[in-house]
C-alpha beads as a LAMMPS data file, in Angstrom:
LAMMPS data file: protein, C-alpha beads

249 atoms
248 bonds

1 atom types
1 bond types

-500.0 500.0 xlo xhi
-500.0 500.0 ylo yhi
-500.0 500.0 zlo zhi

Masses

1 110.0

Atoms # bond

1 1 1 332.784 213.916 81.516
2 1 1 332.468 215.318 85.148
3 1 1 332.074 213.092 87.835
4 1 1 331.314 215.404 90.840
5 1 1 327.825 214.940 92.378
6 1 1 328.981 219.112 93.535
7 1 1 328.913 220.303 90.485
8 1 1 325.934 218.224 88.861
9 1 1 323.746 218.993 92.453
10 1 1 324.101 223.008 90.706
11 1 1 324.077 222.187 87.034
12 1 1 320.431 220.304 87.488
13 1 1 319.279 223.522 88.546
14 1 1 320.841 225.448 86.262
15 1 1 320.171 224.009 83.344
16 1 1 316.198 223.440 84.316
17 1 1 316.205 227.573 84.768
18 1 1 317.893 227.964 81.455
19 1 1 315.251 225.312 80.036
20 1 1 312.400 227.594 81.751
21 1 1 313.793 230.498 80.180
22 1 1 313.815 229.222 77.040
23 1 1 310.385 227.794 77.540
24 1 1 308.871 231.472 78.451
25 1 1 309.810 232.148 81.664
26 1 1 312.320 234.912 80.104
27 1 1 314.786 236.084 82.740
28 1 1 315.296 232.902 84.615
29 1 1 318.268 231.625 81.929
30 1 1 320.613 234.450 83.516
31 1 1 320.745 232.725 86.828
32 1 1 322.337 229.316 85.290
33 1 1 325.880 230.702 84.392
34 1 1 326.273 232.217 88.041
35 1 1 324.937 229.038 89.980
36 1 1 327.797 227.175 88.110
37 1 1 330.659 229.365 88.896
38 1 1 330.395 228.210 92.409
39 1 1 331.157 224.232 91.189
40 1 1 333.641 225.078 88.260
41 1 1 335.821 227.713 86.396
42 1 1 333.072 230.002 85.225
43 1 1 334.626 230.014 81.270
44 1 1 334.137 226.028 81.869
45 1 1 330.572 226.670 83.356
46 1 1 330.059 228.809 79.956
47 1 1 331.536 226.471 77.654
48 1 1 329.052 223.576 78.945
49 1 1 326.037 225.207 78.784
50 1 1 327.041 227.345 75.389
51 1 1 326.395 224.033 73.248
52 1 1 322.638 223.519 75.423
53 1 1 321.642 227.092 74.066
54 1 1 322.229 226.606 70.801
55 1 1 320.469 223.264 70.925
56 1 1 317.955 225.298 72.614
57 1 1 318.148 228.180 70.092
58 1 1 316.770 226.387 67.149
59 1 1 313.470 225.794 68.607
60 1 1 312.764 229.052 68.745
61 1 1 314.888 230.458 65.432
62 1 1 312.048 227.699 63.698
63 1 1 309.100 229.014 64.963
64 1 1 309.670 232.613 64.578
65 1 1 311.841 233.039 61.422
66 1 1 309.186 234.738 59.574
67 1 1 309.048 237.499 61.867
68 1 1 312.278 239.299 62.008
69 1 1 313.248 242.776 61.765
70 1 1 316.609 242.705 59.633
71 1 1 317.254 245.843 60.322
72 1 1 317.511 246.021 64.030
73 1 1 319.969 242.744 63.450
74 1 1 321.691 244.610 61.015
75 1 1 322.499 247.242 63.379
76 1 1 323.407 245.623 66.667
77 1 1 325.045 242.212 65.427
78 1 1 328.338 243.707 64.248
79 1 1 328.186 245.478 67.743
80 1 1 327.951 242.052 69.363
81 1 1 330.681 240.691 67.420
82 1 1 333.165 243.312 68.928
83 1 1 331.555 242.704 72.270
84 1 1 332.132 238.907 71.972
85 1 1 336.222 239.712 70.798
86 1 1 336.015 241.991 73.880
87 1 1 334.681 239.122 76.084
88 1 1 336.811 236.620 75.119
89 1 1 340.176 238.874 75.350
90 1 1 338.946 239.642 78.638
91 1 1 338.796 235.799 79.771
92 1 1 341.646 235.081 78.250
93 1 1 343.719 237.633 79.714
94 1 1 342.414 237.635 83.764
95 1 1 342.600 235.368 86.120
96 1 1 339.759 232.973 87.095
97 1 1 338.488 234.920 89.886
98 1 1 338.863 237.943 88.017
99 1 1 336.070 236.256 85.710
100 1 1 334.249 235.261 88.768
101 1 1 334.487 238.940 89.967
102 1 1 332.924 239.625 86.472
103 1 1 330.167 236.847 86.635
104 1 1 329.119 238.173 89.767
105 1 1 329.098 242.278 88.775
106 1 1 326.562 241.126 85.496
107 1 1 324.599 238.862 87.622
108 1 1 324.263 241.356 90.206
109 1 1 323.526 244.179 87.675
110 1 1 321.024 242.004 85.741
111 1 1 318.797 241.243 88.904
112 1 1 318.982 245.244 90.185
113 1 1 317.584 246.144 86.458
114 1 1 315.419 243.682 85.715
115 1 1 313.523 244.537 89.325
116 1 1 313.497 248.397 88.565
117 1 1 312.494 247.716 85.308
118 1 1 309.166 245.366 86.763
119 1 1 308.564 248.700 89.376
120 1 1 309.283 251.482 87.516
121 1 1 307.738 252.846 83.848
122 1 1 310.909 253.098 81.196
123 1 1 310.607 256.196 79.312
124 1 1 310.727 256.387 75.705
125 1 1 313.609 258.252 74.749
126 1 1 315.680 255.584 73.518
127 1 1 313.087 255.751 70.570
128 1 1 314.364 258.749 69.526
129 1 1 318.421 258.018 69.269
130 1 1 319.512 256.994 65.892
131 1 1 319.957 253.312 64.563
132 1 1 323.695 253.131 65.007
133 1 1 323.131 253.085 68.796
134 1 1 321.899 250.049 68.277
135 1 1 325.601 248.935 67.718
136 1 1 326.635 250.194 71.254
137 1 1 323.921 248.029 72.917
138 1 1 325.393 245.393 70.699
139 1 1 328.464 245.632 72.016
140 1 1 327.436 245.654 75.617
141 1 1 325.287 242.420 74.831
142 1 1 328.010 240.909 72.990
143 1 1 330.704 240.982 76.020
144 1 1 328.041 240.186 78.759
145 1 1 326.800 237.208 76.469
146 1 1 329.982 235.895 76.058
147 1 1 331.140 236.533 79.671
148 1 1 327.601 234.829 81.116
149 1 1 325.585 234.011 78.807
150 1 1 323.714 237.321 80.246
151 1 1 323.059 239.484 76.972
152 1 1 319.502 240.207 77.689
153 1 1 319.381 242.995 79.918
154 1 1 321.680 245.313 77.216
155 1 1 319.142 243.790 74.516
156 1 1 316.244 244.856 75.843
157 1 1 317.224 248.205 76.695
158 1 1 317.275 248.893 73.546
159 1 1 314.787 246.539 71.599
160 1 1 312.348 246.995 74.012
161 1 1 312.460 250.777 73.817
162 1 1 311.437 250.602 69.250
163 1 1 307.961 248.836 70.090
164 1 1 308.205 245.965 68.055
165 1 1 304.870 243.497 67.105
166 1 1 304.739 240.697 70.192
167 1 1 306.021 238.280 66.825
168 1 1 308.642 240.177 65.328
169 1 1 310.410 240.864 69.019
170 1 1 310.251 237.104 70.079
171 1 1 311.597 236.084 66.550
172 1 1 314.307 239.081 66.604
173 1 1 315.241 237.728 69.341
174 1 1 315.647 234.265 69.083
175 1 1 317.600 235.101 65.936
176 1 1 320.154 237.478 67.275
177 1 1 321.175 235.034 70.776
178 1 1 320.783 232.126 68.022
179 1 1 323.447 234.028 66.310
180 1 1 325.407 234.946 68.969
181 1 1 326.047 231.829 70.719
182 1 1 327.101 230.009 67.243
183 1 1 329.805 233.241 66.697
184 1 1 330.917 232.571 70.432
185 1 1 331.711 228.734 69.160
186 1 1 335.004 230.058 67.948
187 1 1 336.518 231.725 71.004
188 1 1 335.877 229.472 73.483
189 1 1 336.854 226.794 71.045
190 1 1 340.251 229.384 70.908
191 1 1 339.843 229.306 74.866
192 1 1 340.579 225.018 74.843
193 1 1 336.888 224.410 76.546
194 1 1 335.541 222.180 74.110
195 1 1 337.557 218.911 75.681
196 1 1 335.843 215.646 75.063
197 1 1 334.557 216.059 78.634
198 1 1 332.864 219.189 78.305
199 1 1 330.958 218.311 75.480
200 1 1 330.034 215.161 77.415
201 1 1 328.907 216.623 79.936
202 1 1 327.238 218.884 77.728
203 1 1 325.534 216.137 75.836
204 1 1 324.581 214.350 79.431
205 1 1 322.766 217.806 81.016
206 1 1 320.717 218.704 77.196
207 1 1 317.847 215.945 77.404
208 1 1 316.697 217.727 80.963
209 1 1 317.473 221.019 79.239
210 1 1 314.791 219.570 76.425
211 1 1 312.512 218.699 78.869
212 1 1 312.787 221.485 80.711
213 1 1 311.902 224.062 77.902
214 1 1 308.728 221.929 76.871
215 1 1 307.686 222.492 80.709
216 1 1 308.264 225.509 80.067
217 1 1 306.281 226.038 77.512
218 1 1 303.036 224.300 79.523
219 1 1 304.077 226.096 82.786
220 1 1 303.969 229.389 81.206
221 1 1 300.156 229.215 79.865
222 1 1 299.028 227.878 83.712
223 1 1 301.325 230.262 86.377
224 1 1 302.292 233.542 86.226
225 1 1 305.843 233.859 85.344
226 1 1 306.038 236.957 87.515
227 1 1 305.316 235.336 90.600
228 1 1 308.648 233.510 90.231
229 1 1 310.950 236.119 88.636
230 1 1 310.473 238.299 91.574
231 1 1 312.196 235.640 93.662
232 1 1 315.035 234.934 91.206
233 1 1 315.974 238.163 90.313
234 1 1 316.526 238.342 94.381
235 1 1 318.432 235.901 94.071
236 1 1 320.565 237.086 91.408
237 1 1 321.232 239.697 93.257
238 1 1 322.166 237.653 96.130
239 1 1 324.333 235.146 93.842
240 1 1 326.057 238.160 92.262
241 1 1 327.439 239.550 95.866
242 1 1 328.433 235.764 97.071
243 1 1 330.443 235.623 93.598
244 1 1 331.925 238.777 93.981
245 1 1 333.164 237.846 97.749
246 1 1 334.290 234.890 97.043
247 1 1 336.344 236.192 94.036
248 1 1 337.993 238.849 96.163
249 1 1 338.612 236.249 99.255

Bonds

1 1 1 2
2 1 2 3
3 1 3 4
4 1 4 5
5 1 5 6
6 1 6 7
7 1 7 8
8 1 8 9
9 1 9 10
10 1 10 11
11 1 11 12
12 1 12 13
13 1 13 14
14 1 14 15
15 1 15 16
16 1 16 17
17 1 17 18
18 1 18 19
19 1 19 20
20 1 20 21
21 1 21 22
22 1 22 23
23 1 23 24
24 1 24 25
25 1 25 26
26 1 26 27
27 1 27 28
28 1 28 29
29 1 29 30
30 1 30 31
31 1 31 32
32 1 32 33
33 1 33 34
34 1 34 35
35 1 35 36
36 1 36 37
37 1 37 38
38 1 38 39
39 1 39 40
40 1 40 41
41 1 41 42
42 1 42 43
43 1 43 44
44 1 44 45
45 1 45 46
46 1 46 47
47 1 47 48
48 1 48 49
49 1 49 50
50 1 50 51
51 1 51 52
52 1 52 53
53 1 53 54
54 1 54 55
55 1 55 56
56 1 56 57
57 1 57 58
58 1 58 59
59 1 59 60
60 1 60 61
61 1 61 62
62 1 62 63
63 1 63 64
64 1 64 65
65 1 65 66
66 1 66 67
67 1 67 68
68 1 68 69
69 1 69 70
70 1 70 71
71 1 71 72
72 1 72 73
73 1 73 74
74 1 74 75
75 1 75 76
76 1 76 77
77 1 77 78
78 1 78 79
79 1 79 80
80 1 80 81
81 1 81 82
82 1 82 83
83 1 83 84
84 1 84 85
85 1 85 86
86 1 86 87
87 1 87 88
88 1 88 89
89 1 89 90
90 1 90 91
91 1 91 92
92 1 92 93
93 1 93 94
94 1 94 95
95 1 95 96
96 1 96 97
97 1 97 98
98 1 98 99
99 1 99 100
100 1 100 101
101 1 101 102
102 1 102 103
103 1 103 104
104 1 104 105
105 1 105 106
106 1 106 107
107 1 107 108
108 1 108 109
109 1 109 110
110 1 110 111
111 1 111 112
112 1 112 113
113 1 113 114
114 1 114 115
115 1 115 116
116 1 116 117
117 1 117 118
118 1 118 119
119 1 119 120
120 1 120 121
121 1 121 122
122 1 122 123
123 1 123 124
124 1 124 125
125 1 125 126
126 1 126 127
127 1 127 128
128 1 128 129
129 1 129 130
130 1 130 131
131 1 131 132
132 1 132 133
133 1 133 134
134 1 134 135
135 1 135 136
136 1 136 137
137 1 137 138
138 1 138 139
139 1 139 140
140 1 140 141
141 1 141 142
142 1 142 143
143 1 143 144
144 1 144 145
145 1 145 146
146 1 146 147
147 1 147 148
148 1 148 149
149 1 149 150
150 1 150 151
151 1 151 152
152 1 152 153
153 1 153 154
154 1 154 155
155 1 155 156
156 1 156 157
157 1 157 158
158 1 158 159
159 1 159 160
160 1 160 161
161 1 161 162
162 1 162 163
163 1 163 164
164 1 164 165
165 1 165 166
166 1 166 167
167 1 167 168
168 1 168 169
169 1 169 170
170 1 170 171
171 1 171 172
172 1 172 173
173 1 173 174
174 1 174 175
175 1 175 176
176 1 176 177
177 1 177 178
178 1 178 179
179 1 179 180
180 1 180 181
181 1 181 182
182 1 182 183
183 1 183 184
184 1 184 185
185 1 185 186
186 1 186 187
187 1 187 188
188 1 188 189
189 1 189 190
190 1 190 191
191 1 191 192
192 1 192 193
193 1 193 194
194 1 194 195
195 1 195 196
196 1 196 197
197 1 197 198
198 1 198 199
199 1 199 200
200 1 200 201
201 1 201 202
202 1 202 203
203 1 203 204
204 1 204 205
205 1 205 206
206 1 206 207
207 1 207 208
208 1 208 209
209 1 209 210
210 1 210 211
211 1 211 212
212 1 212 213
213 1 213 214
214 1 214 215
215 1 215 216
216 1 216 217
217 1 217 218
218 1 218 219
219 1 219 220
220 1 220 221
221 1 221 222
222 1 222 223
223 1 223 224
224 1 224 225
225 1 225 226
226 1 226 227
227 1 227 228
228 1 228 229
229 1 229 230
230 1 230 231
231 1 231 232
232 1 232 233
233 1 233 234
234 1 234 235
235 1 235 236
236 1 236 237
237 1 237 238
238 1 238 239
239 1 239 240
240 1 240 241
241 1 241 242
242 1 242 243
243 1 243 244
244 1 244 245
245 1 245 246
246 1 246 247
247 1 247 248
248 1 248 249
């Protein structure tokens, strides 16, 4: 288990945003990954919080698994499996900067989208591709999920865009990340991150992670969510260019 008061003084945080996120403050969960890379390896940083999602994950699979469009899944889940193959040769080919460099370019991305995307109408094009798109946005998902647990942005560019029922896009959702982060057990299980003390430390950080989504979930019905995400996709943004400095330093 990690003993560092550095690294747990960022993984509180971290793991109380991902706990948010999960809780309804969508958006907030992207920040976690990045925060860590600055106390550990970020493939470490991913393999400690991977087990925390999933935890996380069945919450919401439980809730929603009623409303589900199959087809959608159908289309962009093989697309995610390349994307995770494509993530994981990636880590386990570069160098751990070169992952920080990578951290940082998604994080940076992520908070530059999702702040357009609260300004500025999206058009409705994307309605109008056919369904094996759906696999390319898969793919991008895939590799960003697997590279920082940041899959959402590529997800929603395309869910988003088909107009789903409030029900059936929360459970679609929570099924396809649900499904995601058990596939991405394997590689970084094939990456040699799931050491006794990750998963200790894993198992240490998940009872505020627990909390923190059942806050969540009572924060979200009392305070606007966008009053917040304003300020963390900022600092996303922010994150992402100290990541990418640091990586090339």
């Amino acid at each position: 288990m990690i003993a560092d008061w550095h690294f747990y003084a960022l993984a509180i945080p971290a793991v109380i945003l991902t706990g948010l996120a999960k809780g309804g403050f969508s958006g907030m969960g992207a920040l976690s990954l990045p925060i860590l890379a600055f106390a550990i390896d970020p493939v470490r940083a991913a393999a400690i919080l991977l087990p925390i999602l999933i935890a996380q994950d069945v919450v919401g699979v439980w809730a929603f698994r009623r409303h589900v469009d199959w087809r959608l899944l159908g289309w962009m889940l093989p697309g995610a499996l390349l994307g995770i193959w494509l993530g994981y040769r990636f880590a386990a080919s570069v160098s751990a900067e070169g992952v920080m460099a990578a951290v940082g370019a998604i994080s940076l991305l992520f908070g530059i989208y999702r702040l357009c995307a609260a300004h500025l109408a999206l058009p409705g094009e994307p309605r109008r591709w056919p369904e094996w798109v759906g696999s390319l946005f898969g793919i991008v998902a895939g590799f960003t999920s697997q590279i920082a647990h940041a899959g959402q942005p590529p997800f929603q560019l395309w869910v988003l865009a088909r107009d789903l029922p409030r029900d059936i896009m929360i459970g679609t959702t929570a099924i396809f990340f649900a499904t995601v982060n058990l596939i991405k057990v394997a590689p970084y299980f094939a990456l040699g991150q799931f050491s006794s003390a990750n998963l200790m430390t894993s198992a240490a950080l998940l009872p505020l992670a627990l909390v923190s989504t059942m806050a969540g979930v009572w924060l979200v019905h009392r305070l606007s969510p966008a009053r917040f995400l304003t300020a963390i996709y900022w600092l996303m943004i922010l994150v992402g260019v100290a990541l990418i400095a640091e990586a090339v330093a």
